[in-house]
N, C-alpha and C positions, 0 to 999 in steps of 0.2 A: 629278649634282653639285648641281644647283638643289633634288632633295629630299633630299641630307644636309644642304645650306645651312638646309632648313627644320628638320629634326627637331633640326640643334644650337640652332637660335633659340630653339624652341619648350623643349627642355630648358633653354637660360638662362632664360626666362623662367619655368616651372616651379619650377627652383632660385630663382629671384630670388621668386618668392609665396614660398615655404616660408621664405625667410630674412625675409620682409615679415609672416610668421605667427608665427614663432620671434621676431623683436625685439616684435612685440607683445604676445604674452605676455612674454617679459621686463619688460616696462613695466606690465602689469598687475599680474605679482606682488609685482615690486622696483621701486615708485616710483622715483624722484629724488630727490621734495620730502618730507621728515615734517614739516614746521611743522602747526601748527595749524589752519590754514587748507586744508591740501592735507596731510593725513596719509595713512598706509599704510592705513587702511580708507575712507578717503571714496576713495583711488586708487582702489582692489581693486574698489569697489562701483559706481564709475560705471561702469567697466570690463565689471565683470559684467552689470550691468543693458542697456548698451548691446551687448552681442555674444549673439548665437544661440545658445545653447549645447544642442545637440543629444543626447540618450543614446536607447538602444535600451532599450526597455521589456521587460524580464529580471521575474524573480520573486522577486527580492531590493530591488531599488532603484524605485523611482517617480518618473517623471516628474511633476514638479508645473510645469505651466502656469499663468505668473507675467501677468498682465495690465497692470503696474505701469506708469506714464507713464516714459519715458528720464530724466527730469532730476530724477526723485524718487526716491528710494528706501524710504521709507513712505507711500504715495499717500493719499491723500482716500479715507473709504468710497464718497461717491458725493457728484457736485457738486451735483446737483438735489435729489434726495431717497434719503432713507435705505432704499433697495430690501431688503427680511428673506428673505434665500437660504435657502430651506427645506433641513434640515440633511439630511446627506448619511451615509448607510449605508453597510458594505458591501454586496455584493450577495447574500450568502447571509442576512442579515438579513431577517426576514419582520416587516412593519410596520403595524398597524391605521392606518387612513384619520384615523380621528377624532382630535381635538389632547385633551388632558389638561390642563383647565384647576382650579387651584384658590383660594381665596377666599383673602386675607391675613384674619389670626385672630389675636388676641390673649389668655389664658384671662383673667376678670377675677383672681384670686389665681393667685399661685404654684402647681404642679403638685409634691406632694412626690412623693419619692422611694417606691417600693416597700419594705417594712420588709422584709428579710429575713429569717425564722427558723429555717432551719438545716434543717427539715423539711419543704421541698419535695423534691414526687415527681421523681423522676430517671429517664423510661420509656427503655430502651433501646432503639435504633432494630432495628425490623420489619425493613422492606423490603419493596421486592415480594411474597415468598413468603407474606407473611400480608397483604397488604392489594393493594388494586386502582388502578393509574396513573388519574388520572383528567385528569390533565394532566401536558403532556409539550412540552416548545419549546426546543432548543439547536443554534441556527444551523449547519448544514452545510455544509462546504467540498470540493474536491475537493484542496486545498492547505490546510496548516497554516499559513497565513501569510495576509495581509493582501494580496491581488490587485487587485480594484477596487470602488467604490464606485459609488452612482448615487442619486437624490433618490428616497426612499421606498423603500428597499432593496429584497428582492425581487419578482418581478413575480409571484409564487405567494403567495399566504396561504390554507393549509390549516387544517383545525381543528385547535385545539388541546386541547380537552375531548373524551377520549374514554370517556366512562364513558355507558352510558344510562342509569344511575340516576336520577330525577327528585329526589328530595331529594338529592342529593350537593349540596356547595360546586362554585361554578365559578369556576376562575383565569386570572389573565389579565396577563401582562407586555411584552407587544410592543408596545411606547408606548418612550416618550425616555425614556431613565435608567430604566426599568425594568429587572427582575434578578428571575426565579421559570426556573427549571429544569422544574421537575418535582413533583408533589404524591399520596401517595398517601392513599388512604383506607382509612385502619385499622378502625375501625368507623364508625360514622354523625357521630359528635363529636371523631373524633380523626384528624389528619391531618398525616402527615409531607411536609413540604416540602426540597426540593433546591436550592442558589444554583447560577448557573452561574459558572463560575471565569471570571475577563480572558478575552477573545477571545486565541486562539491561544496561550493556558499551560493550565495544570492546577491554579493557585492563587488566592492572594486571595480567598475567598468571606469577605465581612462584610456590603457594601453589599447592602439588601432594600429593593423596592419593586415592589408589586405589587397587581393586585384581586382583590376576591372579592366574588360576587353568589349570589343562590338560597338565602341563609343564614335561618334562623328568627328573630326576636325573643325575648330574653331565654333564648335555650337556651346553655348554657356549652359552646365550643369548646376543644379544646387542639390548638395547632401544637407544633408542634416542629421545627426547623429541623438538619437532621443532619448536614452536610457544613462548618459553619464553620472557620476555617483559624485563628486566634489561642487562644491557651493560657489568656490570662487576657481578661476583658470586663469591662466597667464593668455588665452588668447583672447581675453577684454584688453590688453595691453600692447596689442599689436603681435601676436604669438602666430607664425601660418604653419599648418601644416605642410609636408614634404612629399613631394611626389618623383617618381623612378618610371622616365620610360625608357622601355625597352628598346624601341627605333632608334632615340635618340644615343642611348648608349652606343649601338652599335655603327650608327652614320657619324657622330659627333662627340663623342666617348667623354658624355654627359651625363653622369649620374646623379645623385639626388641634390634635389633643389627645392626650393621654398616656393608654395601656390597659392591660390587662393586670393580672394574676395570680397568684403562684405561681411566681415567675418566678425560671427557676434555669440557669446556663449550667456545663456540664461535659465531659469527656474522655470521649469514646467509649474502646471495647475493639475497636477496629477493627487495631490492630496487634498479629499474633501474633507465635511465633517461626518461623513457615510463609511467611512474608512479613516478614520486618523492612523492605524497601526500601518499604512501604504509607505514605503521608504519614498523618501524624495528625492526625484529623480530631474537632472540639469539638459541642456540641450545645445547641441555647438553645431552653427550650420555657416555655410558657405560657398561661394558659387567657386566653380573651377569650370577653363577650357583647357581639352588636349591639344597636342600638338599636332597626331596625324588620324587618321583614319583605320580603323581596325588596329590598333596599337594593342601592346600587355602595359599596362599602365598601374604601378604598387601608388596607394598611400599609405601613409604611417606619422601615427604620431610625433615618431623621431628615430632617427638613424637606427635600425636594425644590428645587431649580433647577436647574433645565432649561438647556441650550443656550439656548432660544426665550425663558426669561425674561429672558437677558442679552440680548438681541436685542431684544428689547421694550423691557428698562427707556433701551438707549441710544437709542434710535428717541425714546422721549420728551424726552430730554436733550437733542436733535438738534434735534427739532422746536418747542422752549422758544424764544422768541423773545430770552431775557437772556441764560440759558446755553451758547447757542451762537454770543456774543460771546466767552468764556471759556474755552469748552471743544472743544475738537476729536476727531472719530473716525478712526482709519485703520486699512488692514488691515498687523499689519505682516508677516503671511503667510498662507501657506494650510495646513492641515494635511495629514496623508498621504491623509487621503480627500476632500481639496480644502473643508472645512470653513472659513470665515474666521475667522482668529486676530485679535482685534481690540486694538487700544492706545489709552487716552484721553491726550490732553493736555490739561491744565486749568492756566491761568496766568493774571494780567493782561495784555490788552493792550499792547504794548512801546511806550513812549512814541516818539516820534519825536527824535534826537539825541540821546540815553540812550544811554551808552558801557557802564553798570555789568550786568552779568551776571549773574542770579541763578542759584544751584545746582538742581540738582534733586534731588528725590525722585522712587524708582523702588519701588512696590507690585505685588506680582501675587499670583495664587492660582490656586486647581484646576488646579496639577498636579498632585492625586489627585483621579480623578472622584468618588471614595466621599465626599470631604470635603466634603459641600455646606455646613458653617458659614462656612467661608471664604468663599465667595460671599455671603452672610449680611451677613458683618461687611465686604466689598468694597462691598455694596450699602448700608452706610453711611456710608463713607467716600465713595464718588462723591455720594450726595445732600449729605452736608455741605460739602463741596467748592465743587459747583455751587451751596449755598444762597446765601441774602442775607446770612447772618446776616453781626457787624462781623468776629470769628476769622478767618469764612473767607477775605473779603476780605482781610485781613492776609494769611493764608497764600500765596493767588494773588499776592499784591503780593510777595511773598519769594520764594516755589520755583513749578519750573515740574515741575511733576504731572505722570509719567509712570506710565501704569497698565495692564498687561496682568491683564485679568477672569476671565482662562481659559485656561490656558496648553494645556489640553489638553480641546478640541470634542468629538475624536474618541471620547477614554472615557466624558466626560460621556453623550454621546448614546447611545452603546450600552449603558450602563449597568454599566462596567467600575470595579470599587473602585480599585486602584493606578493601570494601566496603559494605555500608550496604544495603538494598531494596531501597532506595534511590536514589540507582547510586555515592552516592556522600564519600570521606573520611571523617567519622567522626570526623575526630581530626582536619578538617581544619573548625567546624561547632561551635566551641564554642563562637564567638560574636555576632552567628545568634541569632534571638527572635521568629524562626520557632518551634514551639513547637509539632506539627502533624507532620512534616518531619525529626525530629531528638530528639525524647522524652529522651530518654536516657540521652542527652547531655543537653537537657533544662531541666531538674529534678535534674539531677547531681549541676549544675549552682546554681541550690534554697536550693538542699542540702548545696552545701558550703555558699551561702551569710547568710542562717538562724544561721549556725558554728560561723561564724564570729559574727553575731549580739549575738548572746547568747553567746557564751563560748569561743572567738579566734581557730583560727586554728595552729597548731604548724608547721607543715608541708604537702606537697602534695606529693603525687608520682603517676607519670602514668607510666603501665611497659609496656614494648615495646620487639621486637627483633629486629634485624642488619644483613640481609643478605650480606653484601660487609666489614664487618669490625669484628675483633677478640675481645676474652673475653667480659668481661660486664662493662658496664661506664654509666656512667649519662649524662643529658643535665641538666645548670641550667639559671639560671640569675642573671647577672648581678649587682651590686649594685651600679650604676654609680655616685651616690652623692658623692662619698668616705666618708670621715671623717671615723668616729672609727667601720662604718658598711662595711667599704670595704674588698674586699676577702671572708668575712664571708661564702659565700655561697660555697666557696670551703672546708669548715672547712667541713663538714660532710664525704662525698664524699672520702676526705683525711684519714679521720679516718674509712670509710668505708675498702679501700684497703688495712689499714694495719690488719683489722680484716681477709679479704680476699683474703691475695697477689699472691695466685696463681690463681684466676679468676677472680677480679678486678682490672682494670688498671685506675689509678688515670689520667698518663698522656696524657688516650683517651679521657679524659673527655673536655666537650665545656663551655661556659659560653655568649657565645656571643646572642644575641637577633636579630636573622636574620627578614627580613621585610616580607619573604614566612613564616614565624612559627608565624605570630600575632596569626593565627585562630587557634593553640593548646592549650590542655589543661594548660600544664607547663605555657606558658604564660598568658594568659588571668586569670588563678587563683592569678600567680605573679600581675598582674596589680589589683587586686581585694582585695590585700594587703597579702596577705601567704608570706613571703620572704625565706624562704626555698621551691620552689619549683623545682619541679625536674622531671624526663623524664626517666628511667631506660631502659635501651636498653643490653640485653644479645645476646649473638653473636649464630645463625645456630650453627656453627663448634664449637670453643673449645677454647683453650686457649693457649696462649703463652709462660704463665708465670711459673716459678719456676717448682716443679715435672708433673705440666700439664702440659708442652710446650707441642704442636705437639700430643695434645689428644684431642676427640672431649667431648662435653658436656654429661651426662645424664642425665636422672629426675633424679636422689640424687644431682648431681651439684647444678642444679636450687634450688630445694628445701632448699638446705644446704645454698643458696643465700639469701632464702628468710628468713631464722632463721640465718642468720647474719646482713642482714639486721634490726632485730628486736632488739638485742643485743648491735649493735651500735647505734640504737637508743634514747636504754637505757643508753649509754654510755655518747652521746652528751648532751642529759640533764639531766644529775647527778647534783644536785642542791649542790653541794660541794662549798663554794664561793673559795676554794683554786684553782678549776679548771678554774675558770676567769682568774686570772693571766697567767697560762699556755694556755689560748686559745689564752691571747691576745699576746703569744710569738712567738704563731703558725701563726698568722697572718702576727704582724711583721717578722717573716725567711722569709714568700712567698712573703713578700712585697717587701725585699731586695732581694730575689731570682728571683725577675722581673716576679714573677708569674702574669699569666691575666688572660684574658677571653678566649683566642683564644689556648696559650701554658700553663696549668696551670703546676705548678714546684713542681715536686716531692721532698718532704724534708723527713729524718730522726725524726722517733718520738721514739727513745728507752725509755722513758718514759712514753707511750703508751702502754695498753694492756686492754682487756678485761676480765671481773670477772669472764666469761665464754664464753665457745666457742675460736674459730679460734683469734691469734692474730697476726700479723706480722714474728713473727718467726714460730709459730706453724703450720702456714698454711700451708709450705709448707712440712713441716712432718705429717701428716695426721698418726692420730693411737696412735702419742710417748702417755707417762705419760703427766697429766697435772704438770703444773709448782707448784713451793714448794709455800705453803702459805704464807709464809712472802716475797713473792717477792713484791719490789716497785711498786705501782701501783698509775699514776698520770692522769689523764683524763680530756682531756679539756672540758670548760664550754659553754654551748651552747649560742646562741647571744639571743638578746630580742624577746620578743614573738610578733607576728605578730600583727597587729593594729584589732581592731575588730570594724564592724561601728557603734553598738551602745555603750552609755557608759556603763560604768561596774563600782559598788559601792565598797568600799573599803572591803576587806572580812578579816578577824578574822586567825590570823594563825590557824593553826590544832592543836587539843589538843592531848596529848601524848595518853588518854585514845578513844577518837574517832579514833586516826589512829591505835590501839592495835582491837578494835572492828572491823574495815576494815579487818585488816590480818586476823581476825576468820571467818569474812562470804567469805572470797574469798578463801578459803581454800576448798579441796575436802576434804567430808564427811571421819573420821578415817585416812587422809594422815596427816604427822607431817612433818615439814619445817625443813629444815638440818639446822643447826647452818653454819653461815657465816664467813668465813675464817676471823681471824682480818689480815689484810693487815697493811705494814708498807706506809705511804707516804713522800716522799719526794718531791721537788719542787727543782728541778737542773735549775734554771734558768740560773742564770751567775757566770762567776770568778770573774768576775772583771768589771768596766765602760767600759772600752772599749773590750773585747772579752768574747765569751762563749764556752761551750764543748759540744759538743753533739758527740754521737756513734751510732751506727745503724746496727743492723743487713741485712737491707734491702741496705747499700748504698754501691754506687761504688766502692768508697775505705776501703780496710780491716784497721782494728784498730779504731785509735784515728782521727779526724778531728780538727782545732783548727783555726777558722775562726777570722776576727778583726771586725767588726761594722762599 
């Protein structure tokens, strides 16, 4: 009797945990409270973050071991100092010791374009049976999938040159973001090379980066690259690839530069009617000579950054003694192969009894590891950010800078064009709720919905590159309701190109909301209420426009993109209420200009300029004088701030003495602010009811314009 007494206790007590397990996850999932304050993701997240959540390590899903402090949920990288977690492989990755470092390099002129003539040779790929592997390196698994990871991937590095020929070329890709398969030698000067496709698919070959040593001085080489996956390439258009030598860096502190030949990219015949299910495969060949004799000689499809360069450049941000008053690092996860995904916040110091809220902005990039411009033009945007100059202080004094630099470690590092360990594009994974299969993108998702609840978001930007299309443009959306919010999302974009007119093309730009882009960032953040959201897409090659025409990009380009980007920024929301009237005039020209989604229409802003930096005329004069102070300076007004999903209470303007106290703690320690040019404004709206004037240095016709309404 005393032990049924016990066995029924102990079953109540049993039932009573399982019903103490069951109400708490109810309370995890299904708050109480949604106010602002205690919404359904700050519930969900303390909740998660404070309970043990255990799975059994399967060969589909991974355990990611979160380190995070309980009461945080994007934690500090490190409190003492900025520790650089050497990046992490899989384990069938076989990894050279040595780091790959290279020199920043600017060419002193423009790099043109390859002329194309119509009469380059077109060799059709050999293979094996005529020529000899002489390198050979494509990571082996005993699983098609992404298992485990560990620092310096495999514990085996076998040779990869197996050719004894003494004069052969020797290749070499087992470095970060490197990408060589395979290379055979057709005869002595000519050699066909292999991309390896994303870890764990069979596609995406674009992204190239690799070395080659044991080459001759001045003997003419031709690669040819056989297995590329795109139909059309920017180098039918005069596009060269980039080469890095080593000598020459170290005698002549010349680093990369544009090569090449002869250069002609086209459709193999590799699909018969014996095979139609065979993917079709492209071919890019081209002759190159070096410069010295036994050289280390990198090609690449395009300027390189590294995992370890983002790692590095934020180490130095970290370790600034003004910048890291302003700017913060955290992780805001880990990737599948435990890689840190990092986020900066860059804002003013919050005054003390300042009720007022500022919005944010939310940038990210490389979620395609192939896209290293984006990193480029990200690495311009955090140094202007972090600089002194008086902009950026403005900017930090308005928005609080939210920035993920690298949405995806894992491709980057292994040297993957699309995809991440995955197998899958990240940019098509953002309405997923897979949190283990795509952390980056589901962290990202909680960064901005918590934006939104707490302080609005002003606008999004994801940066991208464009292998098949020139200079740099945006994607945006849409406003399809019209009324007084239509076009709006072209006003930026617009006023972007005249900041930028010789590398931004307004009229490449899209607006349309296709049914294959639901699963992007751009959209899904647009649906999520951001109505300024955007897509930034910098082109491989170069530019069309004004003194660049028919010149290829470099890192100062980009960069010079992404501190113009910051600029007109500050431009579009100039809280001036004179610049309303002038926005809404911008709107109306492109509305009667039959501007859309599909064709948007280039108009005349002579009234348009920036308080600094590149402006519509200047841009394409790079170097003159800036303009005289009292020049007219009129700047349209940005549209309404994005909806935010919890309410937000009525807040107190700024007092003149709390916004004077701002300017002294965002100030670097002994730097003094220049006095600001007084500008005269003016507001050239119309002549008259029925017509207006506008001039333009930017438009088709010289002079005067004089349009009717």
């Amino acid at each position: 009797m005393e032990g049924l007494t016990m066995n029924v206790e102990s079953e109540s007590n049993g039932n009573a945990d399982l019903e103490t397990n069951v109400r708490n996850l109810q309370a995890c999932l299904f708050p109480p409270q949604l106010t602002a304050s205690n919404s359904y993701f700050s519930n969900f997240f303390v909740k998660t973050c404070q309970s043990q959540i255990t799975e059994d390590d399967d060969e589909l899903r991974i355990k990611i071991k979160e380190s995070f402090p309980l009461k945080e949920l994007f934690p500090a990288a490190r409190d003492t100092a900025f520790i650089l977690q050497p990046p992490r492989w899989p384990t069938e990755c076989q990894v050279l010791e040595e780091k790959i470092k290279h020199i920043n390099y600017v060419p002193a002129s423009p790099e043109p374009y390859y002329s194309v003539t119509g009469n380059e040779c077109q060799p059709k790929p050999s293979g094996e049976e005529f020529g000899v592997i002489v390198y050979q390196y494509t990571p082996i698994s005993a699983v098609n999938y992404f298992s485990r990871s560990s620092v310096g991937g495999s514990r085996y590095l076998l040779s990869s040159n197996i050719c004894p020929e003494d004069d052969s070329l020797r290749f070499e890709s087992r470095f970060e973001s490197g990408n060589l398969a395979r290379a055979i030698r057709i005869t002595p000067n000519y050699y066909e090379l292999h991309l390896r496709a994303d870890l764990y698919t069979n596609r995406h070959m674009q992204w190239f980066y690799f070395r080659v040593t044991n080459m001759k001085r001045n003997f003419l080489y031709r690669f040819s690259i056989t297995n590329c996956s795109k139909e059309s390439s920017l180098y039918n258009e005069g596009m060269r690839p980039l080469m890095y030598s080593k000598k020459d860096s170290q005698m002549h502190s010349i680093g990369w530069n544009r090569c090449g030949q002869n250069i002609t990219y086209f459709c193999n015949d590799n699909v018969t009617s014996e095979d139609p299910d065979q993917p079709q495969t492209y071919t890019l060949t081209f002759t190159v000579t070096f410069p010295h004799d036994d050289d280390e000689v990198y090609l690449a499809h395009c300027y390189p950054y590294t995992y370890s360069d983002l790692q590095e450049h934020l180490a130095e941000i970290r370790a600034h003694p003004v910048k890291q008053t302003y700017s913060t690092v955290r992780l805001l996860c880990r990737s599948l192969a435990g890689n840190d995904v990092y986020f900066i916040t860059i804002t003013s110091p919050q005054i003390p009894g300042e009720t007022k809220k500022k919005r944010a902005v939310v940038l990210t990039a490389r979620v395609h590891p192939g896209e290293t411009p984006s990193s480029w033009i990200m690495k311009g945007i955090l140094d202007f950010l972090t600089g002194d100059s008086a902009p950026a202080k403005d900017l930090r004094d308005k928005f609080i800078f939210k920035i993920v630099p690298m949405l995806n470690p894992d491709g980057v590092i292994v040297g993957n064009n699309r995809c991440s360990l995955s197998a899958k594009d990240l940019n098509r994974q953002y309405r997923t709720v897979m949190r283990d299969a795509y952390p980056s993108i589901w962290y990202t998702k909680l960064m901005v919905r918590r934006l939104l609840e707490e302080c609005g978001v002003a606008l999004y930007c994801d940066l991208h590159a464009h292998s098949r299309k020139q200079n740099i443009f945006v994607y945006g959306c849409e406003n399809r309701r019209g009324g007084d919010r239509r076009l709006q999302e072209q006003v930026f974009p617009l006023m972007l190109h005249k900041n930028t007119a010789d590398k931004f093309s307004f009229e490449s730009c899209k607006f349309r909301i296709q049914k294959a882009k639901e699963g992007t960032g751009r959209v899904v953040m647009w649906m999520m209420g951001i109505a300024c959201s955007y897509t930034m897409e910098a082109s491989f090659a170069g530019s069309t426009l004004g003194a660049k025409t028919d010149t290829h990009f470099t890192t100062q380009d980009y960069e010079q993109m992404g501190r113009s980007f910051c600029q007109t920024l500050l431009d579009f929301y100039d809280e001036d209420p004179r610049k309303e009237k002038l926005r809404a005039k911008i709107i109306e020209r492109l509305t009667k200009e039959g501007s859309n989604a599909d064709e948007p229409t280039n108009i005349p802003l002579s009234d348009y300029s920036s308080d600094e930096g590149d402006t519509s005329s200047s841009s394409d004069e790079m170097g003159r004088e800036e303009r005289d102070e009292e020049e007219e300076i009129v700047i349209p007004q940005p549209p309404p701030p994005s909806p935010a999903a919890g309410k937000r209470a009525s807040r107190p303007a700024k007092s003149s003495s709390a916004h004077k106290l701002r300017m002294l703690t965002s100030r670097s320690p002994g730097a003094q602010r220049k006095p600001l040019p007084i500008c005269k404004a003016t507001l050239k709206l119309s002549l008259s009811d029925k017509e207006y004037y506008i001039s333009s240095s930017e438009s088709d016709e010289e002079g005067k314009v004089l349009k009717s309404q």
